[in-house]
C-alpha positions as CSV (number, residue, x, y, z in Angstrom):
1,X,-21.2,4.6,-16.9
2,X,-17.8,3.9,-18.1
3,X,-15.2,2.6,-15.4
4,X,-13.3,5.7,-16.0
5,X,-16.4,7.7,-15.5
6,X,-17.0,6.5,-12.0
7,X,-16.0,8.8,-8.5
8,X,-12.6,7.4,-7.6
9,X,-12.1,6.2,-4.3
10,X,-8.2,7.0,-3.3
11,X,-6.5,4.1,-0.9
12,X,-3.4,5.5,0.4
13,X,-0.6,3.1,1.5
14,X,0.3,5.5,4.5
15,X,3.2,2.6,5.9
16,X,5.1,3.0,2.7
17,X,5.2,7.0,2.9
18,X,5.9,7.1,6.9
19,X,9.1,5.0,6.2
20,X,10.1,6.9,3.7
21,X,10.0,10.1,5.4
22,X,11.3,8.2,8.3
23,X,14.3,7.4,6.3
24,X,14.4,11.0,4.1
25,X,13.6,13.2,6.7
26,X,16.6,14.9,9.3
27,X,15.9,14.3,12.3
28,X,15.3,18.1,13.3
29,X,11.9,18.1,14.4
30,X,10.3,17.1,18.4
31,X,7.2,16.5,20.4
32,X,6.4,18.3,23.7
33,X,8.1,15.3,25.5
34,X,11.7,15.2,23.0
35,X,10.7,12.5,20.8
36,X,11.3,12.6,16.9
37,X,8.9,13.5,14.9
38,X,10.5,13.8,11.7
39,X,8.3,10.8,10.3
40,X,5.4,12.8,11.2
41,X,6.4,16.3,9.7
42,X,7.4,14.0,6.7
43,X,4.2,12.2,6.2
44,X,1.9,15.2,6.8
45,X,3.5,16.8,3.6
46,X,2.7,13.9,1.5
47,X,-0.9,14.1,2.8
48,X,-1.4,17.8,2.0
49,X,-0.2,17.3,-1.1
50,X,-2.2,14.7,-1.7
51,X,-5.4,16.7,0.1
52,X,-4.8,19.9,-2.1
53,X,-4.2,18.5,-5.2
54,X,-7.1,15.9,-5.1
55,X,-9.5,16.9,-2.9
56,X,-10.7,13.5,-2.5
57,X,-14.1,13.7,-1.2
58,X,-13.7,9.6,-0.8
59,X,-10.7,8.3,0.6
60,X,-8.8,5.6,2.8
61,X,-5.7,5.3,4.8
62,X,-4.2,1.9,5.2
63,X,-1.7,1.2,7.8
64,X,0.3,-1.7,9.0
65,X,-0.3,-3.2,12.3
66,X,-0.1,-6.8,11.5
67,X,3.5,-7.7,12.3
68,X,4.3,-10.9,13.9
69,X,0.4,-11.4,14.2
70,X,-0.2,-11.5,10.5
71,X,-1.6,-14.8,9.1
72,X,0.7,-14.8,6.5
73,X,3.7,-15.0,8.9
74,X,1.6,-18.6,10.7
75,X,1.5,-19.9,7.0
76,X,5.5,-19.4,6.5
77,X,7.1,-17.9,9.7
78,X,10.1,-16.2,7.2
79,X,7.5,-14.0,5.6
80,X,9.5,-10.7,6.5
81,X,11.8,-11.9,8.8
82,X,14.6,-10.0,6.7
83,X,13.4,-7.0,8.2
84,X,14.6,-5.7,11.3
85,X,11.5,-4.0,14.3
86,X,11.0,-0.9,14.3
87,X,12.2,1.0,16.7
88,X,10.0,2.5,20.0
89,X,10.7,6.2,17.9
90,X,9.1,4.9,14.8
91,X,6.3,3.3,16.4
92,X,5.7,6.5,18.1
93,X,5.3,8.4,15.2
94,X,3.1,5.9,13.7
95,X,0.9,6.2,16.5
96,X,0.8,10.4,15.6
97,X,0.2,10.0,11.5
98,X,-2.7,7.4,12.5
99,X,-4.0,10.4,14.8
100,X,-3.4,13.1,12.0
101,X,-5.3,11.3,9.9
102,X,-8.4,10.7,12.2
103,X,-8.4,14.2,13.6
104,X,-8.7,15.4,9.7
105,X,-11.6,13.6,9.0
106,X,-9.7,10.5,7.1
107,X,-11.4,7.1,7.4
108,X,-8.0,5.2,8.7
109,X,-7.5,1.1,8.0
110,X,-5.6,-1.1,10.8
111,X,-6.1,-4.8,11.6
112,X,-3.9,-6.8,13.8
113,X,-3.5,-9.7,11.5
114,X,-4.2,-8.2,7.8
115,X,-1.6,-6.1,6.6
116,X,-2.3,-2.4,4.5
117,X,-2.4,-4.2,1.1
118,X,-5.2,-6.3,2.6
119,X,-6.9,-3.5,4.0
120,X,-6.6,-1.2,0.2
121,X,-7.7,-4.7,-1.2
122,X,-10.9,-5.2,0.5
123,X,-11.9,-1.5,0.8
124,X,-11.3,-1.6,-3.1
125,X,-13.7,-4.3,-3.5
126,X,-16.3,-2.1,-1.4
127,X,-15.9,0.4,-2.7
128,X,-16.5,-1.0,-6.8
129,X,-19.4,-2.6,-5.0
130,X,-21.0,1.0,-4.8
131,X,-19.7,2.5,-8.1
132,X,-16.3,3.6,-7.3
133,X,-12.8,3.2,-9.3
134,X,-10.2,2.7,-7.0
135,X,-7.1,4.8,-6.8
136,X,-3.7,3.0,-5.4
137,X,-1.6,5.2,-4.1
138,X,1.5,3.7,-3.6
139,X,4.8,2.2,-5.5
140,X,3.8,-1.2,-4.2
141,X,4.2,-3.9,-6.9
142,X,2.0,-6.0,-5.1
143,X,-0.9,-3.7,-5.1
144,X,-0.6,-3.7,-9.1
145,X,-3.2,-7.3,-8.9
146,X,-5.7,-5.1,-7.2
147,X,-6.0,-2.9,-10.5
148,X,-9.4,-3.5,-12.4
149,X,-10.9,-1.4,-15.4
150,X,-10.8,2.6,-14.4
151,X,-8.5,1.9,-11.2
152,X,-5.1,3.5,-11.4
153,X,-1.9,2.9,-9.2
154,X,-0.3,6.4,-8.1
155,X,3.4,6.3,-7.3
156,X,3.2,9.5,-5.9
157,X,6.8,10.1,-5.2
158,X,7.9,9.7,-8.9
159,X,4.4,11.5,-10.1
160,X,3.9,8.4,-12.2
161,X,0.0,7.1,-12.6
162,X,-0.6,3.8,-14.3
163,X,-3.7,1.5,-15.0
164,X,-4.0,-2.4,-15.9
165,X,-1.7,-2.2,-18.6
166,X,0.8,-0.4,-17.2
167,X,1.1,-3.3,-14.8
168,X,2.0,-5.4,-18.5
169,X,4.3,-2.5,-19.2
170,X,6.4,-2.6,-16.2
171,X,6.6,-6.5,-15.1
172,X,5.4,-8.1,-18.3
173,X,2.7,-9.9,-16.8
174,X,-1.1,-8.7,-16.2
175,X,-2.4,-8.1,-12.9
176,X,-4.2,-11.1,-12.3
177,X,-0.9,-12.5,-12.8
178,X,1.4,-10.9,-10.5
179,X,0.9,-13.4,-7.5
180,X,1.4,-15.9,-9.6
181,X,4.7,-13.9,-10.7
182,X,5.9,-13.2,-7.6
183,X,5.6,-17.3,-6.4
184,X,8.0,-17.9,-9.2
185,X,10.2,-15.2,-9.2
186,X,10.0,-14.6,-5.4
187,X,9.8,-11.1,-3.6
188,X,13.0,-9.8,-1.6
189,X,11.3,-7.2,-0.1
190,X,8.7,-9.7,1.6
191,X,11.5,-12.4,1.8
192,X,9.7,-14.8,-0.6
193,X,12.0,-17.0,-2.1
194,X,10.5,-17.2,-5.4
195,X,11.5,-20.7,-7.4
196,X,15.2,-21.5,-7.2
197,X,16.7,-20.2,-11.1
198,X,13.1,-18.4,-11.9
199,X,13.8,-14.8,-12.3
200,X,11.6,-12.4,-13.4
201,X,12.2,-12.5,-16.9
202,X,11.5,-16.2,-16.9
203,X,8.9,-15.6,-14.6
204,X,6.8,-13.5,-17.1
205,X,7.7,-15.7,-20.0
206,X,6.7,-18.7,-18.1
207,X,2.8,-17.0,-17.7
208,X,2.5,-15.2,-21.2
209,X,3.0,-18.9,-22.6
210,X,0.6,-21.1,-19.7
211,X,-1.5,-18.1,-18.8
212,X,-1.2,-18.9,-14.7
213,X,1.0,-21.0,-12.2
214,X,-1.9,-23.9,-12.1
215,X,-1.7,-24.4,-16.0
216,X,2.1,-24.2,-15.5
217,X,2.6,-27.3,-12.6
218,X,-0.3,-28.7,-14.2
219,X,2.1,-28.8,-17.8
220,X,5.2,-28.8,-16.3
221,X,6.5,-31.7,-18.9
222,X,5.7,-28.9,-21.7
223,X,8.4,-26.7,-20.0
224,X,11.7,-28.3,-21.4
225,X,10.4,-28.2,-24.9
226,X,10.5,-24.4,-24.5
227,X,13.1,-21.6,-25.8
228,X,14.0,-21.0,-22.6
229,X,17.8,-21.1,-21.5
230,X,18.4,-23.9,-18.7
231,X,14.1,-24.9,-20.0
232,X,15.1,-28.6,-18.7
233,X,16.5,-27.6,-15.5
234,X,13.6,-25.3,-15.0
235,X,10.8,-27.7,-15.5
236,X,12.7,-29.9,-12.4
237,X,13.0,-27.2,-10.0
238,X,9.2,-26.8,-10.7
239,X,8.4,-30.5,-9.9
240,X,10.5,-30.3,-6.6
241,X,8.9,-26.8,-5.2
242,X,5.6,-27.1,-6.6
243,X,4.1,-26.8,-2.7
244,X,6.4,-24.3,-2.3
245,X,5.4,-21.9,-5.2
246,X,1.5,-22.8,-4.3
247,X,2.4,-21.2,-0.6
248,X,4.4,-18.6,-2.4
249,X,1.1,-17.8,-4.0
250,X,-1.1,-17.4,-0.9
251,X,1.8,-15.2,0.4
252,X,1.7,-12.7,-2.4
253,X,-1.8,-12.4,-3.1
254,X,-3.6,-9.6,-1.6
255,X,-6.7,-10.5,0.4
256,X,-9.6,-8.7,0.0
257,X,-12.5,-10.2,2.9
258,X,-10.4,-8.5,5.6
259,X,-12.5,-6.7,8.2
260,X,-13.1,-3.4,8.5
261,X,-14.0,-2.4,11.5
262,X,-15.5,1.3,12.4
263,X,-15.8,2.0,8.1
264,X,-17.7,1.2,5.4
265,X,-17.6,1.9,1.6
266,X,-18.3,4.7,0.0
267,X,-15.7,6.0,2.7
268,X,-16.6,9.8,2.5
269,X,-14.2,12.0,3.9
270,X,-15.5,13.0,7.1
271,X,-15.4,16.3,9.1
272,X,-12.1,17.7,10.4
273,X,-11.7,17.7,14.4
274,X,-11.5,21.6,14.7
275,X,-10.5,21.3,18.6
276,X,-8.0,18.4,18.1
277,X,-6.5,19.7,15.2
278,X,-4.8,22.8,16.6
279,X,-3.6,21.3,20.3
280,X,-2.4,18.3,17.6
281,X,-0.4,20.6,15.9
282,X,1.4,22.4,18.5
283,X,2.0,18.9,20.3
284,X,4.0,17.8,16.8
285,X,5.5,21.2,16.5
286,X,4.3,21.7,13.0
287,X,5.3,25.3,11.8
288,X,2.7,27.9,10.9
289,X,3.0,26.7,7.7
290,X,2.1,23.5,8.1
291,X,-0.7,24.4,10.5
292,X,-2.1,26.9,7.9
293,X,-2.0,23.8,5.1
294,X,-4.0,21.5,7.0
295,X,-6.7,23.8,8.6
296,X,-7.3,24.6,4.7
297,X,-7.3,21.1,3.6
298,X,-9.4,20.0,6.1
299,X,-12.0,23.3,5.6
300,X,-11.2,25.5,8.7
301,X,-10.2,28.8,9.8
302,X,-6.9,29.1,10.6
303,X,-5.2,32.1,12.6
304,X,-1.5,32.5,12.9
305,X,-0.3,33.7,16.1
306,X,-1.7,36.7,17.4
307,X,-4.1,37.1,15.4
308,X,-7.9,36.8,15.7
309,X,-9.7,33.8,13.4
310,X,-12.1,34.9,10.7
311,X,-14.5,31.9,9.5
């Protein structure tokens, strides 16, 4: 069978779409006890549409838990320190989409000291290990290294789908290459510094010539002699933060041995919680709308108000 032939297994990077609705959505909506849940109503929209349009039958949802726990933050204590806590009214919310997603039957990911990409890494191993192609769904870059033959990477908010040569398309490097990218160009986002005067374009042109960062330190005195503006300067800044970029490395590359506890590949969807679901719903305030959309994702009857449920 053909990569492309094989059932895909979808990974969802729920962290990514929780902030965003966190940051997109008004803050309109409440729980029974006043707290926002605007995250939540925001999230569960992405996941219907993900659930109706799909209909995964194997899936995985991949939060973040590891925060100052994660081992990447003991191997350089400024990974992520750019970005500020989240508040006790995010963290609540998180709490409620990792609940959604259980009481729906949706094999969830969380590991105190691996982060999502981790998680979507290792289940993606799994899961190829069993005869699946994996399906990314997330605008990460760093999840573009995962990508194999037959995987895709979904960014689902801009309805954009690409596989391993995308990856070449859109950073100019392939994605073995992209922690090796990201150690010399850096990652803002992550608060990697990257190689001081190595930006992306240089960063690419730097691998498409050596092929990886070890061939690169390893033939550093090659670099000057490149057509590379500021090529001598370059090749110095490599010599001083070679240990650096090596860390840099380790930092950006997605692990994929992480436990997983409670789950195991293929990750079938499982059966929806048909008591949970509803006393869930009213507890977020979801609209009969909403309510109707995920009793039909999930494969239940669903009665609106005053009415009598036919199964």
């Amino acid at each position: 069978m053909s990569p492309a032939a094989r059932p895909p297994l979808y990974l969802l990077d729920a962290s990514l779409y929780v902030f965003r609705a966190w940051h997109s959505m008004p803050d309109e909506s409440h729980d029974a006890d006043g707290w926002p849940t605007n995250a939540v109503h925001g999230f569960a929209r992405f996941l219907l549409d993900v659930l109706e349009d799909e209909r995964p039958r194997h899936v995985v949802v991949a939060f973040d838990e590891a925060h100052d726990n994660c081992f990447r933050t003991a191997l350089f204590p400024a990974y992520k320190a750019n970005r500020p806590p989240a508040p006790d009214t995010l963290k609540r919310q998180f709490a409620y989409c990792r609940t959604l997603c259980m009481v729906l039957g949706l094999p969830v990911l969380t590991h105190p000291r691996y982060e999502a990409d981790d998680l979507i890494g290792t289940a993606l191993a799994q899961g190829r290990a069993v005869g699946h192609r994996g399906v990314i769904v997330s605008a990460d870059k760093d999840l573009s290294q995962l990508l194999g033959p037959g995987d895709e990477q979904w960014d689902f908010a801009r309805g954009l789908r690409w596989g391993p040569d995308g990856v070449h398309a859109r950073h100019g490097v392939y994605p073995e290459q992209v922690p090796d990218f990201l150690a010399l160009c850096g990652d803002a986002s992550d608060n990697i510094p990257g190689v001081p005067g190595v930006g992306a374009r240089t960063a690419a042109a730097l691998l498409a010539h050596f092929g990886s960062l070890d061939a690169l330190l390893g033939r550093v005195d090659e670099v000057p002699f490149l057509r590379l503006r500021g090529a001598t300067g370059i090749a110095a800044r490599l010599r001083e933060h070679r240990e650096q970029a090596l860390l840099y490395r380790r930092l950006a590359t997605v692990a994929c041995d992480a436990p997983l506890a409670g789950t195991k590949a293929p990750f079938a969807r499982g059966q929806a919680d048909a008591g949970a679901l509803p006393e869930l719903c009213r507890a977020l305030g979801f609209g009969p709308m909403t309510r109707r959309r995920l009793h039909e994702a999930s494969g239940l009857p669903f009665a609106a108000a005053g009415t009598e449920v036919v199964a």
